[in-house]
VODREN-402444 format. One record per atom (N, C-alpha, C): residue in three letters; atom name; x, y, z. Coordinates in steps of 0.001 Angstrom, whole numbers, m for minus. Layout:
BEGIN
code_site_xx_yy_zz
ALA_CA_X_Y_Z
...
END
This chain:
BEGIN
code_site_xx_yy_zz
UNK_N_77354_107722_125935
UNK_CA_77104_107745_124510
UNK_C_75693_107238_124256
UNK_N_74769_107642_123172
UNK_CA_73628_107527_123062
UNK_C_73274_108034_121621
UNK_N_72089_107499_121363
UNK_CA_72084_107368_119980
UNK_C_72179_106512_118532
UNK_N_72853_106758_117715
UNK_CA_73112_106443_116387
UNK_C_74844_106543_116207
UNK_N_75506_105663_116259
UNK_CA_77009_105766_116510
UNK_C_77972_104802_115389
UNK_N_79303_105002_115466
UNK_CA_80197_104363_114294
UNK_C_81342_103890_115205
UNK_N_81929_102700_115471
UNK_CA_83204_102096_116162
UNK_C_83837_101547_114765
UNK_N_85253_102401_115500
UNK_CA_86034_102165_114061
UNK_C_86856_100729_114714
UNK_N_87079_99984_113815
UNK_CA_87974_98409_114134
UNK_C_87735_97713_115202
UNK_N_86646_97390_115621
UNK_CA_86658_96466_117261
UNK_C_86949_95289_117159
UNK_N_87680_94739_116524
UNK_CA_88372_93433_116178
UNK_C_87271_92643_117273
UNK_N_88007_92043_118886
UNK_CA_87520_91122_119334
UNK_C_86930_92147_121160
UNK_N_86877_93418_120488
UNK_CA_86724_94044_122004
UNK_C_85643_95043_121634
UNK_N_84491_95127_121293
UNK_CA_84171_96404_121105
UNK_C_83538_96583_122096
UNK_N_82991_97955_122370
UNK_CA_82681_99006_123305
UNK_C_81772_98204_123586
UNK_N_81049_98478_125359
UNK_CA_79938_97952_125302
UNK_C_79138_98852_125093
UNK_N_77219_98142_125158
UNK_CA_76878_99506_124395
UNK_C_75489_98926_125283
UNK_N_74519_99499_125395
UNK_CA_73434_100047_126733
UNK_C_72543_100600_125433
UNK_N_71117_100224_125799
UNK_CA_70068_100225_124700
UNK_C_69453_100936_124334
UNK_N_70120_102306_124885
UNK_CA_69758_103871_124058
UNK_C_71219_104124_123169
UNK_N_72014_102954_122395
UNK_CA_72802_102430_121686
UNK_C_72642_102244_120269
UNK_N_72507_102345_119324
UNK_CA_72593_101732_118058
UNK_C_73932_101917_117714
UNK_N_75121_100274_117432
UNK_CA_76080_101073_116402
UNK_C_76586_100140_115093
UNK_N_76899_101258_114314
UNK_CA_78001_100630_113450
UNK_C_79177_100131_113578
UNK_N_79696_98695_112655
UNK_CA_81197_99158_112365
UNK_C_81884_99028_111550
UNK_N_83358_99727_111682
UNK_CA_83627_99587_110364
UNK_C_85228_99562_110441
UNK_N_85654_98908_109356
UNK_CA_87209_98283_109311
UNK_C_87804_97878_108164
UNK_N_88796_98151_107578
UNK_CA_89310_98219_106745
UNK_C_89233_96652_105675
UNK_N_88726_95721_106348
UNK_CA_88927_94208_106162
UNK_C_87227_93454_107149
UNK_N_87367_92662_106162
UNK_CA_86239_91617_106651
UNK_C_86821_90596_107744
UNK_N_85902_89914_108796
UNK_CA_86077_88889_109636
UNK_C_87723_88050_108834
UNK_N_87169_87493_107737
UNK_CA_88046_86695_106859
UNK_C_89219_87172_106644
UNK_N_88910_88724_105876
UNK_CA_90325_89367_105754
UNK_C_91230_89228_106234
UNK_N_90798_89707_107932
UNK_CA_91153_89828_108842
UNK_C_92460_88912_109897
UNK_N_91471_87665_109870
UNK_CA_92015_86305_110097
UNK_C_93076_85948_109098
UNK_N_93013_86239_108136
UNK_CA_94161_85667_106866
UNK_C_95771_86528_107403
UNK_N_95265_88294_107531
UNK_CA_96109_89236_107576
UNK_C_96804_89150_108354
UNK_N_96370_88445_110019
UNK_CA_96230_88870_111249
UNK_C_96485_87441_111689
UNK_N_97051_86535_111464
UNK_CA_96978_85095_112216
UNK_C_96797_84962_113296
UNK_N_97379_86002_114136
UNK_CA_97307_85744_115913
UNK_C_95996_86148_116497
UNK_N_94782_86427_115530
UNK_CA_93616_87138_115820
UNK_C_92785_85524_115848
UNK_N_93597_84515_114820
UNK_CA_92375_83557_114612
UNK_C_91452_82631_115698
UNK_N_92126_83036_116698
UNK_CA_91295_82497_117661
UNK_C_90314_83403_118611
UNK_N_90252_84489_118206
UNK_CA_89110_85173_118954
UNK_C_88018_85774_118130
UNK_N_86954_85851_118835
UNK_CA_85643_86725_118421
UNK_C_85436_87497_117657
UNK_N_85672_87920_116468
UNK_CA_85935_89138_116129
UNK_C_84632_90039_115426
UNK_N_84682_91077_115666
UNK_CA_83163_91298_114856
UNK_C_83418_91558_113398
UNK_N_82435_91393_112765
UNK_CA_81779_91500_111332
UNK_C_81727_92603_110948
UNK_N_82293_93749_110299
UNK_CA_82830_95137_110264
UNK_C_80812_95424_109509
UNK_N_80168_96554_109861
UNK_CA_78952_96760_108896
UNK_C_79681_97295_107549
UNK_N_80832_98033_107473
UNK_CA_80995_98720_106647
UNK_C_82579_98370_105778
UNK_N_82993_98385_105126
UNK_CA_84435_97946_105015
UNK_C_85220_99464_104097
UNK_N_85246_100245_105166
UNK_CA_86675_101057_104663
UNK_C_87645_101703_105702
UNK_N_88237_103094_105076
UNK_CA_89300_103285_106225
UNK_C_89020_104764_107126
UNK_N_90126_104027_107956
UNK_CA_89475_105070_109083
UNK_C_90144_106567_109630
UNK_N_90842_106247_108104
UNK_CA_91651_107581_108161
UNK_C_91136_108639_107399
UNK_N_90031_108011_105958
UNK_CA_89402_108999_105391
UNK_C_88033_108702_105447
UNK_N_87539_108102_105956
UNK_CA_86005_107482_106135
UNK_C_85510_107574_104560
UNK_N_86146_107243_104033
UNK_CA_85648_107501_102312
UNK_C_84215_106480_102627
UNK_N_83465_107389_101568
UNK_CA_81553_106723_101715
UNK_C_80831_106860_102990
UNK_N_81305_107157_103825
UNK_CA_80708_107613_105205
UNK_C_80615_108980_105118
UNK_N_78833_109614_104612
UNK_CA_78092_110657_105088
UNK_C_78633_111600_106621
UNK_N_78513_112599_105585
UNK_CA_78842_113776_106777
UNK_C_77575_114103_107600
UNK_N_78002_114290_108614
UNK_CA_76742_114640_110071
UNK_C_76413_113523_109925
UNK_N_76351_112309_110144
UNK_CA_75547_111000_110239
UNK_C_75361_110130_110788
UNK_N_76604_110797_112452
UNK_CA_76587_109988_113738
UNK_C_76393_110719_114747
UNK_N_76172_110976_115743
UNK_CA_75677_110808_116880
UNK_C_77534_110705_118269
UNK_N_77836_109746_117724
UNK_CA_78944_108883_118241
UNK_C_80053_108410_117670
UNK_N_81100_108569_117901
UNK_CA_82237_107780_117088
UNK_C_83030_107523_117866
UNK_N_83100_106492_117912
UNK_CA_84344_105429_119113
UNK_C_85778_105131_118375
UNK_N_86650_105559_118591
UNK_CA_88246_105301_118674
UNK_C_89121_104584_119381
UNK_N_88637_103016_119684
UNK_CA_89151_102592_121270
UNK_C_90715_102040_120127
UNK_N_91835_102148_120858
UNK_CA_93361_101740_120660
UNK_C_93232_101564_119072
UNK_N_92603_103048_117931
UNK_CA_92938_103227_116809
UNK_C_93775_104497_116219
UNK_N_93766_105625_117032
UNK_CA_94645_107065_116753
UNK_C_96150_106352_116493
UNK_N_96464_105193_117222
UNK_CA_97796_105459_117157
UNK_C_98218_104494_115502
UNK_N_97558_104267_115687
UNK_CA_98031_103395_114076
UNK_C_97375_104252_112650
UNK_N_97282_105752_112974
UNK_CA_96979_106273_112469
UNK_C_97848_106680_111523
UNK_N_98700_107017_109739
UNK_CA_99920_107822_109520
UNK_C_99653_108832_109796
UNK_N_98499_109873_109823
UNK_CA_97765_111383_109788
UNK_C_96783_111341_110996
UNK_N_97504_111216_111878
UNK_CA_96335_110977_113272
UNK_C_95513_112649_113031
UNK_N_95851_113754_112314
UNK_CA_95407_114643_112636
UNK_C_94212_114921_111327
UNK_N_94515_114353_110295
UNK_CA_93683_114575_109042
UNK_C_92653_113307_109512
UNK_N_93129_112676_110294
UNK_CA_92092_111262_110620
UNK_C_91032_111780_111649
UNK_N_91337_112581_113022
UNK_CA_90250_113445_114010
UNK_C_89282_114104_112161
UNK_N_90043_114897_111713
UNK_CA_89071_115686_110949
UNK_C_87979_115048_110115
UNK_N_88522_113919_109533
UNK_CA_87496_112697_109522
UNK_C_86392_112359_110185
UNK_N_86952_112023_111199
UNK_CA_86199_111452_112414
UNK_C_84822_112203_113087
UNK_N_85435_113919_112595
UNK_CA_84181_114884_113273
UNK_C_83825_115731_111766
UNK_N_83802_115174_110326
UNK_CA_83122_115369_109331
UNK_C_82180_114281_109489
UNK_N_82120_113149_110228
UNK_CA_81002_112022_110111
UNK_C_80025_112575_111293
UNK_N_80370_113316_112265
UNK_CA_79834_113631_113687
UNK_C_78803_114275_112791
UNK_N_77299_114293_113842
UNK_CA_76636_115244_113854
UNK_C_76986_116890_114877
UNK_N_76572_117846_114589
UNK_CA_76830_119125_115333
UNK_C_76477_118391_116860
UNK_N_77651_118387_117942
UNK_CA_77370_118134_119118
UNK_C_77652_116927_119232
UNK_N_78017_116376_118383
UNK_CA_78382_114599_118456
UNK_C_79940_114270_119350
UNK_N_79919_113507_119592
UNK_CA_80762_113135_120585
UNK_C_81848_112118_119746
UNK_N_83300_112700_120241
UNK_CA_84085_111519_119623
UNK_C_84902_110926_121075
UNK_N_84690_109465_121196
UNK_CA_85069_108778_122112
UNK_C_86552_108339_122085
UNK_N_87732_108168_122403
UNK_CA_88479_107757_121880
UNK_C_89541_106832_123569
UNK_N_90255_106325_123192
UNK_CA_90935_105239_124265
UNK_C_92194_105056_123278
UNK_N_93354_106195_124198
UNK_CA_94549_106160_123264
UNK_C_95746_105400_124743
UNK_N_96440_103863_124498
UNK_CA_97187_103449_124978
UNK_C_98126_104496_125361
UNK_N_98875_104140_126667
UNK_CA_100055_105289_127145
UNK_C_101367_104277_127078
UNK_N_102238_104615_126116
UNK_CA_103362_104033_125160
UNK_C_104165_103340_126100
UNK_N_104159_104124_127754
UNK_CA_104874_103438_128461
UNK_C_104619_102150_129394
UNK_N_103202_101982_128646
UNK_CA_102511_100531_129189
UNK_C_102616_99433_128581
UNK_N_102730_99664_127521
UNK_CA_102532_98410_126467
UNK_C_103896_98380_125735
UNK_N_103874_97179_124826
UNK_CA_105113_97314_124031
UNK_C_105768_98229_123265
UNK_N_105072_99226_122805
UNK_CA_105805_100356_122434
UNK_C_106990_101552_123130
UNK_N_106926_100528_124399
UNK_CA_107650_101504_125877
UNK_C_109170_101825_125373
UNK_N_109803_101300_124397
UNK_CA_111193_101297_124128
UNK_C_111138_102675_123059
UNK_N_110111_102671_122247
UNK_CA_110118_104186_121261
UNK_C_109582_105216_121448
UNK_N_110666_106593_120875
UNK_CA_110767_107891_121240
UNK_C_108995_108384_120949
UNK_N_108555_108682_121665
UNK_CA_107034_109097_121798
UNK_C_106857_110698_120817
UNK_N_105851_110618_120387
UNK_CA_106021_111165_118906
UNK_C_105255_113194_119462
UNK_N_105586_113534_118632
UNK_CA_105836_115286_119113
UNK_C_104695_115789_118559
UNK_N_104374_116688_118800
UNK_CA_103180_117300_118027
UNK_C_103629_117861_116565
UNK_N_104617_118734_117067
UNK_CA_105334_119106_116058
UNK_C_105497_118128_114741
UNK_N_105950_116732_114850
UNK_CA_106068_115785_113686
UNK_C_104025_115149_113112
UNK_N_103377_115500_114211
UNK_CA_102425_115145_113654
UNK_C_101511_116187_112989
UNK_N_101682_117506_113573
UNK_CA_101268_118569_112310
UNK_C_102055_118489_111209
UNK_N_103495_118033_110798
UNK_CA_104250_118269_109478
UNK_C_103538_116849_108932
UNK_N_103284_115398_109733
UNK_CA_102385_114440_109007
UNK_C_101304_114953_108324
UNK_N_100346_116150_108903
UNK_CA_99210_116773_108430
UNK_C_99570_117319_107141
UNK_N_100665_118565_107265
UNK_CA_100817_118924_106132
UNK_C_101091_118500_105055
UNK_N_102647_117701_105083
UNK_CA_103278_116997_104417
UNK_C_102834_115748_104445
UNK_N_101845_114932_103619
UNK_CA_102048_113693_104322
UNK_C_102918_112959_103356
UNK_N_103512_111428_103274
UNK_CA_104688_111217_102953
UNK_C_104866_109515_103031
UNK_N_104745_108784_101760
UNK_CA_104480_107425_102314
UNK_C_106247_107180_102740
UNK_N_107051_107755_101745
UNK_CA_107906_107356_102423
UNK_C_108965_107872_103734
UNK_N_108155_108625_104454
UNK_CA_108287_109332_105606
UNK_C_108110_108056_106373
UNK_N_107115_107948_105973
UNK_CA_106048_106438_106775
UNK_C_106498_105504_107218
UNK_N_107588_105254_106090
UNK_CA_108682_103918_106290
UNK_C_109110_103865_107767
UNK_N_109927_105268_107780
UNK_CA_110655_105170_109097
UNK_C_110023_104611_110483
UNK_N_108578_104563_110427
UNK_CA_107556_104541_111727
UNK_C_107888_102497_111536
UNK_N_107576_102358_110245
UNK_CA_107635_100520_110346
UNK_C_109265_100164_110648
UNK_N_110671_100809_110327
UNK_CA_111478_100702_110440
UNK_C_112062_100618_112018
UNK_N_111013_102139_112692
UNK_CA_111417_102303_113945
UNK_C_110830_101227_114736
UNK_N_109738_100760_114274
UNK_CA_108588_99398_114685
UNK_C_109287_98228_114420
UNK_N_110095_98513_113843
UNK_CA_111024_96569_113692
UNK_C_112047_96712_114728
UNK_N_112803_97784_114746
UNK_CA_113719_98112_115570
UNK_C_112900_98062_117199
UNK_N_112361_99019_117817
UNK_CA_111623_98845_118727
UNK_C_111018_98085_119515
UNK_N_110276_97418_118692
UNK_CA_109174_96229_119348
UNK_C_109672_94846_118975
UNK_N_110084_94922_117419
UNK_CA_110218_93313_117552
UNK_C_111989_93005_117770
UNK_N_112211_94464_118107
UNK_CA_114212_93785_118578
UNK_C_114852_93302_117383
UNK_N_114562_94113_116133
UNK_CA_115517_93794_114858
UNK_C_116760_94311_114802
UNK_N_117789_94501_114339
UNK_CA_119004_95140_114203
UNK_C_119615_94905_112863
UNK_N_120253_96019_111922
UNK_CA_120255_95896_110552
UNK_C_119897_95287_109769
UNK_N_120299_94436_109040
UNK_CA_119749_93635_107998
UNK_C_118362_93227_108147
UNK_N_118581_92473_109291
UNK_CA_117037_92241_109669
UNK_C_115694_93099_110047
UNK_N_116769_94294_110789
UNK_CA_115489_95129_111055
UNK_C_114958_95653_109727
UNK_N_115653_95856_108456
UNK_CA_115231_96449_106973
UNK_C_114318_95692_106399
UNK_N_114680_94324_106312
UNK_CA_113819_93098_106004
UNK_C_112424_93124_106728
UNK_N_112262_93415_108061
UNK_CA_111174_93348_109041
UNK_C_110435_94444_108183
UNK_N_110985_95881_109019
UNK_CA_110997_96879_107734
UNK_C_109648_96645_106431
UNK_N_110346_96290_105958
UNK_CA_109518_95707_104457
UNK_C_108865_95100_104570
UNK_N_108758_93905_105746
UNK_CA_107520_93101_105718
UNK_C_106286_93774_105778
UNK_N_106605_94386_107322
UNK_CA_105134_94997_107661
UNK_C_104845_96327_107060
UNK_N_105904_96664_105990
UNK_CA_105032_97691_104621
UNK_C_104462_96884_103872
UNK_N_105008_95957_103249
UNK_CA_104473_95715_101828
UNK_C_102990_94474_102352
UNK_N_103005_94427_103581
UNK_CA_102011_93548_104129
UNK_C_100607_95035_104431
UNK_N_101469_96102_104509
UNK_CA_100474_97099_104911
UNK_C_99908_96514_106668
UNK_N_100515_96078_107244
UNK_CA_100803_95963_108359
UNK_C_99961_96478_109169
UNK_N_98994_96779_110479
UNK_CA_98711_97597_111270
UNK_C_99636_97910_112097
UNK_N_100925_98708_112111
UNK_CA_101589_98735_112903
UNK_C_100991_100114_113647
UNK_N_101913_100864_115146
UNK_CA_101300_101879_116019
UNK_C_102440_102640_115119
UNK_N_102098_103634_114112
UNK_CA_102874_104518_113287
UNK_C_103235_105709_114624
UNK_N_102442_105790_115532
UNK_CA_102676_106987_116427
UNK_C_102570_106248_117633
UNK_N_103368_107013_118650
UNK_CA_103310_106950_120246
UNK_C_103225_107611_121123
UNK_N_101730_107764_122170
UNK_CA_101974_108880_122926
UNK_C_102081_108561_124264
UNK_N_102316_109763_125249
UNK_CA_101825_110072_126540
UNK_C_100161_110899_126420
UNK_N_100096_110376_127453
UNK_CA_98528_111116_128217
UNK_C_98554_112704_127938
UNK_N_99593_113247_128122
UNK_CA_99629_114974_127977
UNK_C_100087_115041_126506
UNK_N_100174_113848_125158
UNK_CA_100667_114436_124464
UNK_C_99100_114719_123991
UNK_N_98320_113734_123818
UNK_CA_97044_113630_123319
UNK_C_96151_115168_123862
UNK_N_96018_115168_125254
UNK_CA_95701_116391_125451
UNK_C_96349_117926_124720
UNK_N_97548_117907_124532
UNK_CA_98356_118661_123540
UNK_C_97897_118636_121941
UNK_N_97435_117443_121537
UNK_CA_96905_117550_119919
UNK_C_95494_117657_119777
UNK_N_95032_117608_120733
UNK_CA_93371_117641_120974
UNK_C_93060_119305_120786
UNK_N_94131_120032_121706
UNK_CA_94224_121372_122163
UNK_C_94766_122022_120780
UNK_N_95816_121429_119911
UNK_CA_96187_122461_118835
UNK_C_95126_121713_117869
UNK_N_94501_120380_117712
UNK_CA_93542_120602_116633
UNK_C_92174_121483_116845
UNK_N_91673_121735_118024
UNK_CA_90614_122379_118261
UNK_C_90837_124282_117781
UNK_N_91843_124385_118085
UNK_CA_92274_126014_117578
UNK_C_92872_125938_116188
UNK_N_93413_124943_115334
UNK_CA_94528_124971_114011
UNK_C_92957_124344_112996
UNK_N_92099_123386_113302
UNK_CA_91620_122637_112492
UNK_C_90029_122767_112565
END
């Protein structure tokens, strides 16, 4: 990567970057925000976002105006991972490169939930649906944090009405290659 570039959310990890490098970043929340939203973050590094919005519509972020756009462990907390790529390469310049580092579901804690289809993420494109949405924080209480009724509904609600970063989607390695492949021909 080289150039003039945009890293979306590098909380306490961002890319490294080599001095034919310039980048931005940008995140939905400030350092502060962040720390308030995020308690288990308060003890690390985190960077200072340049820009503060989202990274699903890059609202105020100029078209053609990067060079670079880094995605490290953000597609999946995407609701519209597919209206979010189209984003991502309305900010690209012609020939710009989008970098991205998508976790494989069966590594990390998400290993217990049904890994998400292409099929449900083009009807996310079309249809999108906040309260479709629910089900992803519902399946995320159930899943990861080991809720079961009452509680899992309650959980549920937390990490909506907290607006939560939860992983709304889960893939394999071939699913990503699979949505890469129908957005390049559909989008």
């Amino acid at each position: 990567l080289s150039g003039r570039g945009i890293e979306i959310g590098p909380l306490h990890r961002p890319m490294v970057k080599h001095s034919g490098m310039q980048v931005e970043y940008i995140d939905r929340c400030t350092v502060a925000e962040l720390r308030a939203h995020y308690p288990e973050l308060n003890e690390l590094p985190l960077v200072e976002p340049d820009i503060i919005g989202d990274a699903e519509t890059m609202r105020g972020v100029p078209d053609k105006s990067y060079d670079f756009l880094i995605a490290a462990h953000v597609i999946e907390h995407m609701r519209n991972p597919i209206a979010s790529i189209e984003q991502w390469f309305r900010v690209l310049r012609p020939g710009g490169k989008l970098y991205m580092i998508v976790p494989d579901k069966r590594m990390i804690f998400d290993k217990k939930r049904v890994r998400t289809m292409l099929e449900h993420i083009i009807y996310d494109y079309r249809y999108p649906s906040l309260e479709r949405d629910y089900e992803h924080f519902l399946d995320y209480a159930v899943h990861v944090h080991d809720k079961k009724g009452r509680e899992a509904i309650a959980e549920a609600d937390r990490l909506r009405d907290t607006d939560y970063s939860i992983h709304f989607h889960v893939f394999l390695p071939s699913d990503m290659i699979e949505l890469l492949t129908w957005f390049r021909k559909n989008v």
